[in-house]
GUSE-8989 format. One record per residue: x, y, z of N, C-alpha, C in turn; residue in one letter. Coordinates in steps of 0.2 Angstrom, whole numbers, plus 5000, padded with zeros to 4 digits. Example, Ala and Ser with C-alpha at 12.3 -4.5 7.8 and 13.67 -1.06 7.14 Angstrom:
BEGIN
506649725039506249785039506649845039A;506449895035506849955036506450005039S;
This chain:
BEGIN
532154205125531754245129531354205134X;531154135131530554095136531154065141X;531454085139531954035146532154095148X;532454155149532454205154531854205155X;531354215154530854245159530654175163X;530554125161530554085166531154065173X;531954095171532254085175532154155181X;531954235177531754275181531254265186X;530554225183529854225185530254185190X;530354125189530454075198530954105201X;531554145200531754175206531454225208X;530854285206530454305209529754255214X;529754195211529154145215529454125220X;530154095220530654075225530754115230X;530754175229530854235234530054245235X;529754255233528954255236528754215239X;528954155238528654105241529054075248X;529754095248530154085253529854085260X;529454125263529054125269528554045270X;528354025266527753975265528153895265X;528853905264529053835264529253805271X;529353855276529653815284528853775284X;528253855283527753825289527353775282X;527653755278527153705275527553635275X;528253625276528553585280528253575285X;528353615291528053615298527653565299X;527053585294526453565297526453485291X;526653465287526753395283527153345290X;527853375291527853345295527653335302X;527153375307526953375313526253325310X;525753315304525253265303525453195301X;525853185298526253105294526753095296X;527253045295527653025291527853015285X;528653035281528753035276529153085277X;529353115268529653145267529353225264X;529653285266529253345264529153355256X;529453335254529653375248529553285242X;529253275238529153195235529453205229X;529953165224530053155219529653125214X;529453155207528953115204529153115199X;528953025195529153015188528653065184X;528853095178528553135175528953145169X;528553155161528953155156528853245154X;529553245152529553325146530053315144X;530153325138530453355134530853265132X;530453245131530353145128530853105133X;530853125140531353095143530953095151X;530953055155530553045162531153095165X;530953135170531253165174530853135182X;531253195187530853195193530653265194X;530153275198529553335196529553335206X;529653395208529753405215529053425216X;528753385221528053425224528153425233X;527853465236527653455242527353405245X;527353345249526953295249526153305251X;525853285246525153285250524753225251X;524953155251524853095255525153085258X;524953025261525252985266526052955263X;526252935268527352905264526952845263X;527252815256527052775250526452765247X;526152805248525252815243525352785236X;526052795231526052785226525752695224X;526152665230526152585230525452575230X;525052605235524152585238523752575231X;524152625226523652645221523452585217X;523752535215523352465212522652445215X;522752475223522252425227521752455227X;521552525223521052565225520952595216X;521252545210521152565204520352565203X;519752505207519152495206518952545208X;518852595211518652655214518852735208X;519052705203519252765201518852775197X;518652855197518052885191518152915187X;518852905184519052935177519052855172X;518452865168518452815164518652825157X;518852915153518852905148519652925148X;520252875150520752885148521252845155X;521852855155522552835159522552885165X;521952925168522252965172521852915179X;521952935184521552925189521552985193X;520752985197520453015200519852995207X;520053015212519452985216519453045221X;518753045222518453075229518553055234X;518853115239518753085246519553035245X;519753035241520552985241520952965249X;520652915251521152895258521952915260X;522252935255522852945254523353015256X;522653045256522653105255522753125262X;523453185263523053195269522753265272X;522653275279522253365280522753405275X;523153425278523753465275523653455268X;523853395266523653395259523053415256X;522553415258521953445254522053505254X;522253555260522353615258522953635251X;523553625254524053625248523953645243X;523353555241523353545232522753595232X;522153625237521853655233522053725230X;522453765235522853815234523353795227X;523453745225524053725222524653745226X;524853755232525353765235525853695234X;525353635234525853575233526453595226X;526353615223526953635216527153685216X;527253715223527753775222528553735222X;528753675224529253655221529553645216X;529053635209529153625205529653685202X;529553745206530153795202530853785202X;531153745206531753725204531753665200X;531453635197531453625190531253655186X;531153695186531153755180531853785181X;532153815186532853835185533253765184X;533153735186533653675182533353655176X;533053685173532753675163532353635161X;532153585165531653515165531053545163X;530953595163530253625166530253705164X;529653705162529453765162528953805164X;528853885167528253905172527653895165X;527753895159526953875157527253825150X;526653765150527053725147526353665147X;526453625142526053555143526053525150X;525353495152525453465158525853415158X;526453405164526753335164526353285167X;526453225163526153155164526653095168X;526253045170526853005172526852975166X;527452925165527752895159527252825158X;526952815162526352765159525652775158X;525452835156524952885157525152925148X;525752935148525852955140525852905135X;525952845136525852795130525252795128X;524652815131523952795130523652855125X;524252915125524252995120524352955113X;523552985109523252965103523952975099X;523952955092524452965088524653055085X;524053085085523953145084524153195089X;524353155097524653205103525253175105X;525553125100526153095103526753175102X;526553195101527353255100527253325105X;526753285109526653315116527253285121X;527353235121527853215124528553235123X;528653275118529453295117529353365118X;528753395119528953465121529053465129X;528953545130529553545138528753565141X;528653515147528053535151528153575155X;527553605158527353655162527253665169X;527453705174527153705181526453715178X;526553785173525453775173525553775165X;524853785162524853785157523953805153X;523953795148523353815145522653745150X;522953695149522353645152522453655160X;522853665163522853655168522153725172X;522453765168521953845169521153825165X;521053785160520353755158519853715162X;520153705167519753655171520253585173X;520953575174521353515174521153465175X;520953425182521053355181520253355180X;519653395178518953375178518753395171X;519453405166519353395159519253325157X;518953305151518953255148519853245146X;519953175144520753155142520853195136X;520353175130520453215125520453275125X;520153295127520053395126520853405132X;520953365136521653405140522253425137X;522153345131522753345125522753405120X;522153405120521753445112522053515116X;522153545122521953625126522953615124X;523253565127524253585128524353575118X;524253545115524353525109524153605107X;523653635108523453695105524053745106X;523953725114524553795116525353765113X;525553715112526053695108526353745100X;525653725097525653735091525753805091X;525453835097525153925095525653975101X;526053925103526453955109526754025110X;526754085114527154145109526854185119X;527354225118527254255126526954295129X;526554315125525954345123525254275126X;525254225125524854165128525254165136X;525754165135526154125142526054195147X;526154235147525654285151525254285152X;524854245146523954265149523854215154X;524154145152524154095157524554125163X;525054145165525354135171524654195173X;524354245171523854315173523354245175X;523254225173522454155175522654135179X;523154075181523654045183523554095191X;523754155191523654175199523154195202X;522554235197521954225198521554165200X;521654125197521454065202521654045208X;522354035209522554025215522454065220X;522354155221521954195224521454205226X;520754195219520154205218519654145219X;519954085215519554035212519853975213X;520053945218520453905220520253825217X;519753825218519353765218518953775207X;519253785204519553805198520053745194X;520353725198520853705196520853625199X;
């Protein structure tokens, strides 16, 4: 039943969202160079895939990232975080505030990688640093969104993000995945700056 309704939901999001991909293309490629559309390593279901996003830095921001690890203000865990990030471009801060950046991710969800509500995907060197008590988050199927993502995401603490998808794992049932996709678009309407 979670995998039909996830392959319904995105081809209703696909088709909803259809009008916003020329002019979000458009306007990526009239500010930068690069590519529209960026592949990212990301783990679900105990295997690294690639994770489609809409670009919202500059073409190759991933490389810069070493040079700019002393500036980062996530100090309790493996994620990085920075204000004001150089990397970032116009376009892209609108996107990710919206979360319009992860409207690609739906076609990872129809091709199975991925789920519309699901543990946050991490990169593959970001998951080894998952306590022993969250290691079994790495073999479930992550999420376009999911319980942490809708709690506050990247401005949660490292443990409590763990401790928010670990819950939703254990307690999973479509009945929560509802409530999340219902939050899920209230914010990105309402409350943008939420997330």
């Amino acid at each position: 039943m979670k995998r039909a309704i996830d392959i319904f939901g995105t081809i209703f999001g696909l088709i909803l969202s259809a009008p916003l991909w020329p002019l979000i293309a458009l306007a990526i490629k009239l500010e930068s160079r690069g590519p529209v559309i960026v592949r990212l390593d990301r783990v679900s279901q105990g295997r690294i895939i690639k994770v489609y996003k809409f670009r919202s830095m500059i073409d190759g921001a991933h490389g810069l990232k070493p040079h700019l690890k002393g500036l980062n203000q996530r100090t309790d865990g493996p994620f990085f975080k920075m204000k004001n990030d150089p990397r970032l471009t116009k376009v892209g801060k609108v996107i990710r505030k919206f979360r319009l950046d992860e409207i690609p991710q739906l076609v990872n969800v129809l091709q199975g990688r991925l789920s519309l509500v699901g543990p946050r995907p991490h990169e593959p060197r970001e998951v080894i640093y998952y306590p022993w008590e969250h290691k079994h988050l790495i073999l479930a199927k992550s999420g376009v969104t999911g319980l942490s993502q809708v709690s506050g995401a990247s401005s949660l603490a490292f443990i409590k993000e763990l401790e928010l998808d670990s819950h939703y794992v254990k307690n999973q049932s479509l009945w929560l995945d509802a409530k999340i996709l219902a939050k899920t678009a209230t914010i990105m309407f309402f409350d943008p700056t939420a997330v």
